[in-house]
Backbone as a ProteinNet text record, in pm:
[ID]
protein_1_A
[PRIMARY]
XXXXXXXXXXXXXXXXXXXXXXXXXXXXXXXXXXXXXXXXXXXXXXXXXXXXXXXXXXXXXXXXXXXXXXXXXXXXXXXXXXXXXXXXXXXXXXXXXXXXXXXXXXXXXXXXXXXXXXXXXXXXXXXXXXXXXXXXXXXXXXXXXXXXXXXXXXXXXXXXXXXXXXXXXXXXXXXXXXXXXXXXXXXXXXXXXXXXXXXXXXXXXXXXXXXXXXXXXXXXXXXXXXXXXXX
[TERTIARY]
939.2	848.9	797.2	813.8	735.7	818.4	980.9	1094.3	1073.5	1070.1	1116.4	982.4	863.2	710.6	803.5	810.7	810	930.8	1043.9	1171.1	1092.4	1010.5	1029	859.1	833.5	748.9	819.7	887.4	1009.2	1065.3	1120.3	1211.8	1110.1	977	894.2	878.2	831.4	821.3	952.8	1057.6	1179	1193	1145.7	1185.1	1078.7	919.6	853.3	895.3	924.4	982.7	1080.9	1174.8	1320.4	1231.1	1151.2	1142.5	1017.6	869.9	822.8	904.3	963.5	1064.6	1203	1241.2	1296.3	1207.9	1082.7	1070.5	880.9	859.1	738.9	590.4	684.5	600.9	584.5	634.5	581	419.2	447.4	266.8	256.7	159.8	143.2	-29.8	6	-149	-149.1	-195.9	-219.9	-387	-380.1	-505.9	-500.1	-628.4	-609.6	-603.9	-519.7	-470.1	-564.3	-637.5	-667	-591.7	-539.3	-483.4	-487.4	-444.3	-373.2	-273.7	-212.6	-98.6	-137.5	4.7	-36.2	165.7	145.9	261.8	336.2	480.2	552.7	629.5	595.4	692.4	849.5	905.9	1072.3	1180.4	1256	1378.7	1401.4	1542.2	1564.4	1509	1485.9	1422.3	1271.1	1218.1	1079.9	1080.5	989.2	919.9	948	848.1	793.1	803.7	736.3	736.7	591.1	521.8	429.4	349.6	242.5	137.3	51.5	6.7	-111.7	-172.6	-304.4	-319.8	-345.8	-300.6	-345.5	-397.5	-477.7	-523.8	-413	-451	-323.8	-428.2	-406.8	-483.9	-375.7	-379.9	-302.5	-343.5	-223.5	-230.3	-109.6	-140	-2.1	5.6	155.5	186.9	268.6	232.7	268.7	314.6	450.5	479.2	563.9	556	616.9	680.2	828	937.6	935.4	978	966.7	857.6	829.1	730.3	787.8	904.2	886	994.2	1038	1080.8	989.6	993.9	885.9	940.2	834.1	869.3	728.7	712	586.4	606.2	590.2	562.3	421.6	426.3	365.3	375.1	229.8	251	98.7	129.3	60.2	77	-49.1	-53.9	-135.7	-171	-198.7	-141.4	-93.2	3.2	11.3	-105.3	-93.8	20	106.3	228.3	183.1	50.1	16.6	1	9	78.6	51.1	-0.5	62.9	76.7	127.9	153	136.7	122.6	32.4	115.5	146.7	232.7	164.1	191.1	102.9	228.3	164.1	257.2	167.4	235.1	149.1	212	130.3	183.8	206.2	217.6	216.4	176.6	36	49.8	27.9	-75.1	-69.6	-225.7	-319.9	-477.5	-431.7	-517.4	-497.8	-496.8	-538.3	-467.2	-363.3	-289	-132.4	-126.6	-280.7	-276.5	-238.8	-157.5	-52.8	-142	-193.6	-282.6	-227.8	-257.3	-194.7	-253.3	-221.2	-338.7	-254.9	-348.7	-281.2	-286.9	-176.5	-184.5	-139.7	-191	-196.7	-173.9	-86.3	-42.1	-96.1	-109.6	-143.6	-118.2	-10.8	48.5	3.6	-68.5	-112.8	1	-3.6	76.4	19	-31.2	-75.1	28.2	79	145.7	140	176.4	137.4	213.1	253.4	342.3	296.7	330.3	305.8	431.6	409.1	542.8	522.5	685.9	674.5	780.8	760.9	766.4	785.6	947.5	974.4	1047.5	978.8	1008.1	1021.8	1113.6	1157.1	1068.6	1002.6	870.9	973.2	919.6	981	853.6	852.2	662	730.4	626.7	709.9	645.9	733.6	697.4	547.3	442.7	330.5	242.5	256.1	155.9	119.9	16.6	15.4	17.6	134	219.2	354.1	350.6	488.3	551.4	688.8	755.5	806.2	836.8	901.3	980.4	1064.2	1133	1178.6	1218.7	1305.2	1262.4	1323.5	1346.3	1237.4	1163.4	1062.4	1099.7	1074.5	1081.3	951.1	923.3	807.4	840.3	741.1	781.1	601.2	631.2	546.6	472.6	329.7	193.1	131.5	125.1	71	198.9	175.9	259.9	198.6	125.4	44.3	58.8	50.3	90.7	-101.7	-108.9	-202.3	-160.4	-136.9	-92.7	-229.9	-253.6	-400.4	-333.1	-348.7	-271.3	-384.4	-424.8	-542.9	-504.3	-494.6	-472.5	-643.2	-603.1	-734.4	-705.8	-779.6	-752.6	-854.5	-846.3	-918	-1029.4	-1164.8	-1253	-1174.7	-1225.4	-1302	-1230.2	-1136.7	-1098.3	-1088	-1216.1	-1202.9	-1262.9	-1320.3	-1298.3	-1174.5	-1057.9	-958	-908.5	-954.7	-954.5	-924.2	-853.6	-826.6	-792.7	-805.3	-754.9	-714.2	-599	-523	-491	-510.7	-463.1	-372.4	-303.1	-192.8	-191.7	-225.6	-156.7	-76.4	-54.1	31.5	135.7	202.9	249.1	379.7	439.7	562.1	685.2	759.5	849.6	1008.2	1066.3	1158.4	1129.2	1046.5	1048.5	1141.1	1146.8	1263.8	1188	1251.4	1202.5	1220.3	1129.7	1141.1	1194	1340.2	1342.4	1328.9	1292.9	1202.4	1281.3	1275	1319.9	1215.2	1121.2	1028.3	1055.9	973.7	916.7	834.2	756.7	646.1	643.2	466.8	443.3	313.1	236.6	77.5	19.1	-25.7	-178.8	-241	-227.5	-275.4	-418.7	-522.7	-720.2	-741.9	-737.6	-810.5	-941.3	-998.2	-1142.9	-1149.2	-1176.4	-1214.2	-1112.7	-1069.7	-1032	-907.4	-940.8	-851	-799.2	-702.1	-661.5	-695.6	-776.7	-752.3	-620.8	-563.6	-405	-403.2	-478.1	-382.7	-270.7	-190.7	-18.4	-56.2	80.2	124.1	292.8	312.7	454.2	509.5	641.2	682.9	773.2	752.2	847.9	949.7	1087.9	1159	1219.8	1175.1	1201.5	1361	1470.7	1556.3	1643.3	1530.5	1564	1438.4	1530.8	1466.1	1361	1183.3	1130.6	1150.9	1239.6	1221.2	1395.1	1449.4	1572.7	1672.4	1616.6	1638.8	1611.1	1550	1498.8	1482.9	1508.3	1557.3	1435.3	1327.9	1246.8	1233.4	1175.2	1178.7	1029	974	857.9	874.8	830.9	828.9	672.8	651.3	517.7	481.5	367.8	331.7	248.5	239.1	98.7	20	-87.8	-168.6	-220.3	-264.9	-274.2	-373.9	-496	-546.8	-543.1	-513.3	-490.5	-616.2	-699.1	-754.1	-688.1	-611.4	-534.2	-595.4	-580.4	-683.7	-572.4	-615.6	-471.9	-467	-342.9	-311.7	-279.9	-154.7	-73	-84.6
1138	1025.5	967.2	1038.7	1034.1	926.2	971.7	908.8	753.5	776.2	593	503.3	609.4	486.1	431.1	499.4	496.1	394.1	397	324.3	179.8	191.5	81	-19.3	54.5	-19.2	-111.2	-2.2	-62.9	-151.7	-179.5	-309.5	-411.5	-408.8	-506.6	-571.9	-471.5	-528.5	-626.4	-561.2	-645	-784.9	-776	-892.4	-1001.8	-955.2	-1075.7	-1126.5	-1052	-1026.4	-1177.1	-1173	-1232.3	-1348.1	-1382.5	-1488.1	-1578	-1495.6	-1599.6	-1621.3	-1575	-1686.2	-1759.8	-1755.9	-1855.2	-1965.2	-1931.2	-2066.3	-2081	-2178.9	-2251	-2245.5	-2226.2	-2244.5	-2112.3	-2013.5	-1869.4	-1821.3	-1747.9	-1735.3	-1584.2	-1504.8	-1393.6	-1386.1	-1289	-1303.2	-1137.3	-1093.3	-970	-926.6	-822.8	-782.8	-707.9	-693.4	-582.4	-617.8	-569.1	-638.4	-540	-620.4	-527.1	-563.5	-496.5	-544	-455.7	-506.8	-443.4	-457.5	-386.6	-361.9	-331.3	-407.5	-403.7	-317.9	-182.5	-61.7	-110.1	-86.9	-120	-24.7	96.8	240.1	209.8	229.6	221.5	323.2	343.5	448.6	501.2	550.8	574.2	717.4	768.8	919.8	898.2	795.4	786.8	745.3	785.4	769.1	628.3	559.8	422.5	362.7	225.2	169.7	210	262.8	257.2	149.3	157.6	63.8	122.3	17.1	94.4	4.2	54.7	-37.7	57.7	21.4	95.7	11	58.4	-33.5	30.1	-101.9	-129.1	-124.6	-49.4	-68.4	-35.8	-168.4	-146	-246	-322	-408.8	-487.8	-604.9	-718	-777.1	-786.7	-829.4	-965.8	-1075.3	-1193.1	-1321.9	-1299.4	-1399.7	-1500.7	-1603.6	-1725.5	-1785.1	-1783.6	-1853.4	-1939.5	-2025.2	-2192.1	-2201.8	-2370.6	-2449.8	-2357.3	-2332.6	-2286.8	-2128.7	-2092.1	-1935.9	-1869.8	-1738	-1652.1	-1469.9	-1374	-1237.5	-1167.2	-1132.1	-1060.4	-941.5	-859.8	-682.4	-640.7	-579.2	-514.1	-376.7	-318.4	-154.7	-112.2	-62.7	-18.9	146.4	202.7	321.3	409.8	323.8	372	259.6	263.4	177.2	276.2	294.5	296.8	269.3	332.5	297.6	368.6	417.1	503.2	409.1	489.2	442.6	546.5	523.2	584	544	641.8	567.4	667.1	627.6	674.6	676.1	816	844.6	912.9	797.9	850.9	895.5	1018.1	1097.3	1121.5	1211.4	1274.7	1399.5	1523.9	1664.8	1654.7	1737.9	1815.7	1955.3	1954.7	2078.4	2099	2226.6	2265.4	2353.3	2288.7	2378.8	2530.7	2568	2703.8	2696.8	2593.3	2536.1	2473.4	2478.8	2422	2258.1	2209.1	2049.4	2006.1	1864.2	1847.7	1784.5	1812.7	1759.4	1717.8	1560.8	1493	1475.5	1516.7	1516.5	1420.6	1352.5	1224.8	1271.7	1268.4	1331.7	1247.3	1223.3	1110	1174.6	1163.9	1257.1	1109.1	1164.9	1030.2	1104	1051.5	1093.7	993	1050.9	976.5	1042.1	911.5	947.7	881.3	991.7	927.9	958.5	837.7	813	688.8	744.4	680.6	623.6	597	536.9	512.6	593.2	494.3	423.1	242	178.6	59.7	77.6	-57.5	-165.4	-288.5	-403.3	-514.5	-540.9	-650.9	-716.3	-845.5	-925.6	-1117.8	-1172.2	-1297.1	-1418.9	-1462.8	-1585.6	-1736.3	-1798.7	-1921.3	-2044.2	-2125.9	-2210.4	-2304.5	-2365.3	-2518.3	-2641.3	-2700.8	-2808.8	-2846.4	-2837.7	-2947	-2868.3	-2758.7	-2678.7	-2551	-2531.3	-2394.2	-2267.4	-2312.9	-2257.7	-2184.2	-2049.5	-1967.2	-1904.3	-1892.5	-1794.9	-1661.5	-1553.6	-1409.2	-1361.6	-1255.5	-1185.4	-1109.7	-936.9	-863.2	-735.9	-636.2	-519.5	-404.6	-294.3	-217.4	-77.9	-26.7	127.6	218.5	329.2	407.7	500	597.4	760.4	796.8	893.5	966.6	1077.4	999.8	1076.7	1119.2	1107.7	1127.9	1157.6	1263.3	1278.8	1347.6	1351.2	1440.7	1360.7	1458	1441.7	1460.5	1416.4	1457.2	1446.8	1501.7	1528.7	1573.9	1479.4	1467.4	1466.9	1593.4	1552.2	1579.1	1486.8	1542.1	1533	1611.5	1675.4	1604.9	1520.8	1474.4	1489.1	1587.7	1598.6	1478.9	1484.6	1384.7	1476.1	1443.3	1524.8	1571.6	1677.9	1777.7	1885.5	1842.7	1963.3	1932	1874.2	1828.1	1922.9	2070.2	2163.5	2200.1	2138.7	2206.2	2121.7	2014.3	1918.5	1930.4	1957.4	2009.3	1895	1922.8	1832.3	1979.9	1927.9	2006.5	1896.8	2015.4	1920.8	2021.1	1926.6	2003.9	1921.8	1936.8	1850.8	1997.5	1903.8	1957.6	1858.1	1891.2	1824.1	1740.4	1669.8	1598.7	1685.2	1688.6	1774	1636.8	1719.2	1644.9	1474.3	1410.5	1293.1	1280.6	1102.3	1034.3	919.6	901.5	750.6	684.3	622.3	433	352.9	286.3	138.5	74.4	-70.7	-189.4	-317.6	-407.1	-561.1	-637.6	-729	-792.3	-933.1	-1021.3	-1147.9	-1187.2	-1331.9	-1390.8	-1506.6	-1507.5	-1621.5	-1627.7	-1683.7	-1666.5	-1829.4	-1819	-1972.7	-1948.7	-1942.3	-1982.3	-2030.3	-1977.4	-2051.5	-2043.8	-2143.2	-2143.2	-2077.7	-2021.5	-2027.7	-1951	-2071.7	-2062.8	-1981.2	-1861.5	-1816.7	-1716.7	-1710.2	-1639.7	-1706.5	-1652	-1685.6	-1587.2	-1631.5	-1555.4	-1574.3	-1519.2	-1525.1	-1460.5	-1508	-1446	-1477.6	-1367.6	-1347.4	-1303.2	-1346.3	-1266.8	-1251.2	-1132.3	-1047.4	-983.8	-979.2	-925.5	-804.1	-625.7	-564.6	-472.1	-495.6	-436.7	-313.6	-218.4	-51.9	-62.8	-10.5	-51.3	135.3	252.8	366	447.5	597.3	645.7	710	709.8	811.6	960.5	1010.7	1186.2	1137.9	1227.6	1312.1	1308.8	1381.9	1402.8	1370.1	1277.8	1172.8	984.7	960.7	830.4	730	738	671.7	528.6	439.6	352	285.1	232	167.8	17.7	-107.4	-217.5	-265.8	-344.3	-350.1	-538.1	-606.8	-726.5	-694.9	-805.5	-695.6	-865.2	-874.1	-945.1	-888.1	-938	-876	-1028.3	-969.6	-1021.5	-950	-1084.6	-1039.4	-1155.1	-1058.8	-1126.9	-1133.3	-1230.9	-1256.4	-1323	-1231.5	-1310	-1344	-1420.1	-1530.2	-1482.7	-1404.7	-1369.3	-1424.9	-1504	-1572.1	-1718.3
-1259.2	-1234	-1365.2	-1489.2	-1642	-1725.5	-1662.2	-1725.6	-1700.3	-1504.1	-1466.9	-1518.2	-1497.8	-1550.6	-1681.5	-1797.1	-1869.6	-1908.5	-1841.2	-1843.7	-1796.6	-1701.4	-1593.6	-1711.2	-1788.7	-1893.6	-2002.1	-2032	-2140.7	-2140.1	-1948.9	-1903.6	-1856.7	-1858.8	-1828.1	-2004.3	-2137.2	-2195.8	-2289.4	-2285.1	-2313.7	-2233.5	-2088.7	-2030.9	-2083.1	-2100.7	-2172.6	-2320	-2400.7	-2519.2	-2488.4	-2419.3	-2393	-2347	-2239.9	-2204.5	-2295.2	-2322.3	-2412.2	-2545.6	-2592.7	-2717.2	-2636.4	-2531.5	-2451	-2382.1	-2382.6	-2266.4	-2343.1	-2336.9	-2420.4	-2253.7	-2127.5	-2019.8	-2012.9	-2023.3	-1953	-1957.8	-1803.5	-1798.3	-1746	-1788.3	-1733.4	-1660.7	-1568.3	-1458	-1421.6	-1433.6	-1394.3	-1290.7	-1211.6	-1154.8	-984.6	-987.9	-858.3	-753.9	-635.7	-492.1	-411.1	-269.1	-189.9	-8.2	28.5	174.2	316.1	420.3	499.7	600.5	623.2	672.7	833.2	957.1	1063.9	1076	1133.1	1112.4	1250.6	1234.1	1382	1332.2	1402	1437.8	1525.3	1492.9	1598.7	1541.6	1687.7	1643.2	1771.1	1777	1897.2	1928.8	1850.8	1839.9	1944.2	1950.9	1952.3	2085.5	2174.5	2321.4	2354.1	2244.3	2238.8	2094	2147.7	1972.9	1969.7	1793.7	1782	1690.5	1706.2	1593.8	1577.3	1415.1	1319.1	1278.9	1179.4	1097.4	947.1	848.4	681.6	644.3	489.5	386.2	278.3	199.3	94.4	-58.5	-156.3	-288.2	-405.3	-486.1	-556	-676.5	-752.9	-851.4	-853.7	-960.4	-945.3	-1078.7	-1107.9	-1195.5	-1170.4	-1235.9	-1219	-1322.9	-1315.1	-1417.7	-1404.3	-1467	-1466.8	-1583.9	-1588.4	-1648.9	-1692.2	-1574.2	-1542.6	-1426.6	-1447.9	-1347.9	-1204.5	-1185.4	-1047.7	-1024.2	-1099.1	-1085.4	-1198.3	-1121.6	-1173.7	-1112.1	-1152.9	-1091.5	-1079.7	-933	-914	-872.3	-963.7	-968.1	-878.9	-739.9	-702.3	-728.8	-740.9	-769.9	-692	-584.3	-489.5	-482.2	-485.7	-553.9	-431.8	-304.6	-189.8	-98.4	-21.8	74.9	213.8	360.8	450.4	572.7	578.5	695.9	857.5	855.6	999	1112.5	1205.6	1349.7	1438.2	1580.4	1702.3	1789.3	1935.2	2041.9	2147.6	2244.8	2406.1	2501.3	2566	2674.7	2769.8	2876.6	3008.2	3106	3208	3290.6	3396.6	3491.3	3585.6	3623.6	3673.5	3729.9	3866.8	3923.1	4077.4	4080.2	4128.3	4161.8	4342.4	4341.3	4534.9	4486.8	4583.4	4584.4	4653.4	4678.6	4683.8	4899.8	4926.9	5121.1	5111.7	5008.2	5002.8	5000.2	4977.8	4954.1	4818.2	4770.8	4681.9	4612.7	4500	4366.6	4270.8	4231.9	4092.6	4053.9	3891	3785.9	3709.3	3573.5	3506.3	3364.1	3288.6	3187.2	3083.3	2960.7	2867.1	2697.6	2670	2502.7	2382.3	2287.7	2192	2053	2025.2	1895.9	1752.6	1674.5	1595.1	1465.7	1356.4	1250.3	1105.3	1005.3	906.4	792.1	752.1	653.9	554.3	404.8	276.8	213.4	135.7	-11.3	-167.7	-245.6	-389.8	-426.8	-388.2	-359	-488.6	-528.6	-612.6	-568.9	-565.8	-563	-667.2	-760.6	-755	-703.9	-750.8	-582.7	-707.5	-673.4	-731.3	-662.2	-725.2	-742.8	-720.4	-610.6	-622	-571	-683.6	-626.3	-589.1	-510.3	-515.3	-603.5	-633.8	-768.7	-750.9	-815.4	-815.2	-683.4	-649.5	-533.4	-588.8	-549.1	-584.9	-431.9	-374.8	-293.9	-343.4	-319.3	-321.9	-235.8	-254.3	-189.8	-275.8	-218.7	-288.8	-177	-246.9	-185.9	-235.1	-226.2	-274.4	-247.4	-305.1	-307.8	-277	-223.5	-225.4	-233.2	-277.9	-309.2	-304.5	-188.7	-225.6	-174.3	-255.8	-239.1	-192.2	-88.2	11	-67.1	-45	-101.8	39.7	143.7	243.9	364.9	449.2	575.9	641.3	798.9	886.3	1013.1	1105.7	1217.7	1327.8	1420.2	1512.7	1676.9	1772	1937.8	1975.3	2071.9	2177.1	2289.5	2379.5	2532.9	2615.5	2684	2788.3	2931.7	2990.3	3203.2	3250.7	3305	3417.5	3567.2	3603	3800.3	3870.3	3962.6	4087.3	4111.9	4226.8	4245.1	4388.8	4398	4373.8	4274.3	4132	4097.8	3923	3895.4	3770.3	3686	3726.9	3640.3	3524.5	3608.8	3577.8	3449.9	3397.1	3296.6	3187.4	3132.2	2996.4	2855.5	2715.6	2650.8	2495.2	2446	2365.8	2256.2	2105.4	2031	1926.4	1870	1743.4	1657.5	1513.4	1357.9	1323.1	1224.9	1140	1012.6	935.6	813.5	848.9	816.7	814.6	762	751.8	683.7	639.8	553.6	516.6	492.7	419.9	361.3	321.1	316.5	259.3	181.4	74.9	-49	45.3	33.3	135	35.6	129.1	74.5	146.7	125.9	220.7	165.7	241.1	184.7	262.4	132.4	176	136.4	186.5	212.1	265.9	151.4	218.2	152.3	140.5	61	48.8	-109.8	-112	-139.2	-180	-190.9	-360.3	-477.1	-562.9	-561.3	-563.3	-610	-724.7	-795.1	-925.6	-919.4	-999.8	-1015.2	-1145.5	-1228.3	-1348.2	-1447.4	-1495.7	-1573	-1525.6	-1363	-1275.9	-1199.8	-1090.9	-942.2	-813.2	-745	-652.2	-506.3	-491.9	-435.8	-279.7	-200.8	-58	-39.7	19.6	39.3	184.9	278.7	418.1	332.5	410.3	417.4	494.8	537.6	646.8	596.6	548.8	496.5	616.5	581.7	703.7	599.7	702.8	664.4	659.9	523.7	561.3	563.8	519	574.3	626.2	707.2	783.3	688.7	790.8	761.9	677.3	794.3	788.6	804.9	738.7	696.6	867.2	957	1010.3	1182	1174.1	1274.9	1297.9	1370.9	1367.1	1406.8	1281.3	1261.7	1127.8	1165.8	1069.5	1111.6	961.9	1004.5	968.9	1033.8	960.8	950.3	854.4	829.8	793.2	892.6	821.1	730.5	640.6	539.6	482.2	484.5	441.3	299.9	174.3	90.7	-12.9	-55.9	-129.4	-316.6	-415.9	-533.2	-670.5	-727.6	-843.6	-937.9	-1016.4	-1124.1	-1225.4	-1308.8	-1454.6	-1546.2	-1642	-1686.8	-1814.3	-1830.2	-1990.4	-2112.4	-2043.1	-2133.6	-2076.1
[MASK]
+++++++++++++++++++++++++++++++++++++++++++++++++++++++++++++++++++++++++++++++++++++++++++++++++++++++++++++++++++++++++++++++++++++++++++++++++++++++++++++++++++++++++++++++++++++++++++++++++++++++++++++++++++++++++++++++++++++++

């Protein structure tokens, strides 16, 4: 992880290097993003589809070429992907006069999961707005994986003694690096010496969760960014 920071510094500073003595317009913006993310669980492995909601804390790197291509480095260093979903059933049993009792039984699988994910992603404005589009590549590796199962048995009266509710966590096992392919687009605010930047994004999980289960998450993500103006 010591190597790629360190690589992935190197190829940020060569690329400004290369472009402010190529281009007389280049601009750099840097500063801290705060967001969140609305989780869409799927896979054939899974009951149901699930949903979530995370918060997103991170930072952004933002630069500009030309009047209208550019490259914005997200590096989100907590990135929320949790989710669950609710399966309702029912039993059969027999009272103790051989009358047939259905009880309603409801499981709720909660799932907390993380990312420290990076994000570049190719800047395209449009001429004379301070409107953009991006798109590209996401990569994050799993700081967070835990599981929670809530199953609760509800009888009818007269036998709601018998009521029970059970729970189990426990850890994730076998993670997998996320890769993602995103797109969106943000809004540019001047104010004064900075920008403040809301973005919407749509990232599609493009591998599984876990190793060994046929999970994928996709995520919209709303994301607010303060950009103070470097260059």
């Amino acid at each position: 992880m010591k190597k790629f920071s360190t690589a992935l510094v190197v190829s940020l500073s060569l690329v400004l290097a290369s472009f402010s003595s190529s281009y007389g317009q280049f601009r750099l913006k840097l500063g801290p993003s705060l967001g969140l993310n609305y989780n869409i669980h799927t896979g054939s492995d899974l009951s149901q589809t699930g949903t979530g909601f995370g918060i997103v804390l991170g930072g952004q790197v933002d630069m500009d070429f030309t009047p209208t291509i550019g490259l914005i480095t997200n590096v989100q260093f907590y990135d929320n992907r949790s989710g669950s979903t609710t399966v309702s059933g029912s039993n059969q049993y027999y009272d103790n006069y051989g009358n047939p009792v259905s009880s309603s039984v409801s499981t709720e699988t909660s799932v907390s999961l993380a990312y420290f994910m990076i994000e570049p992603l190719f800047k395209y404005k449009l001429p004379r707005s301070p409107i953009f589009l991006f798109a590209g590549p996401a990569v994050g590796f799993n700081v967070e994986s835990s599981y929670d199962n809530t199953t609760t048995e509800t009888f009818p009266s007269p036998y709601q003694s018998n009521n029970s509710t059970t729970h189990q966590k426990g850890s994730l096992q076998n993670m997998l690096v996320r890769f993602a392919l995103k797109v969106g687009g943000g809004y540019n605010i001047p104010v004064g010496n900075l920008d403040v930047t809301p973005q919407v994004s749509f990232g599609y999980g493009l591998t599984k969760v876990q190793s060994d289960f046929s999970w994928r998450v996709l995520t919209i993500q709303a994301l607010v960014t303060v950009k103070f103006k470097l260059i």
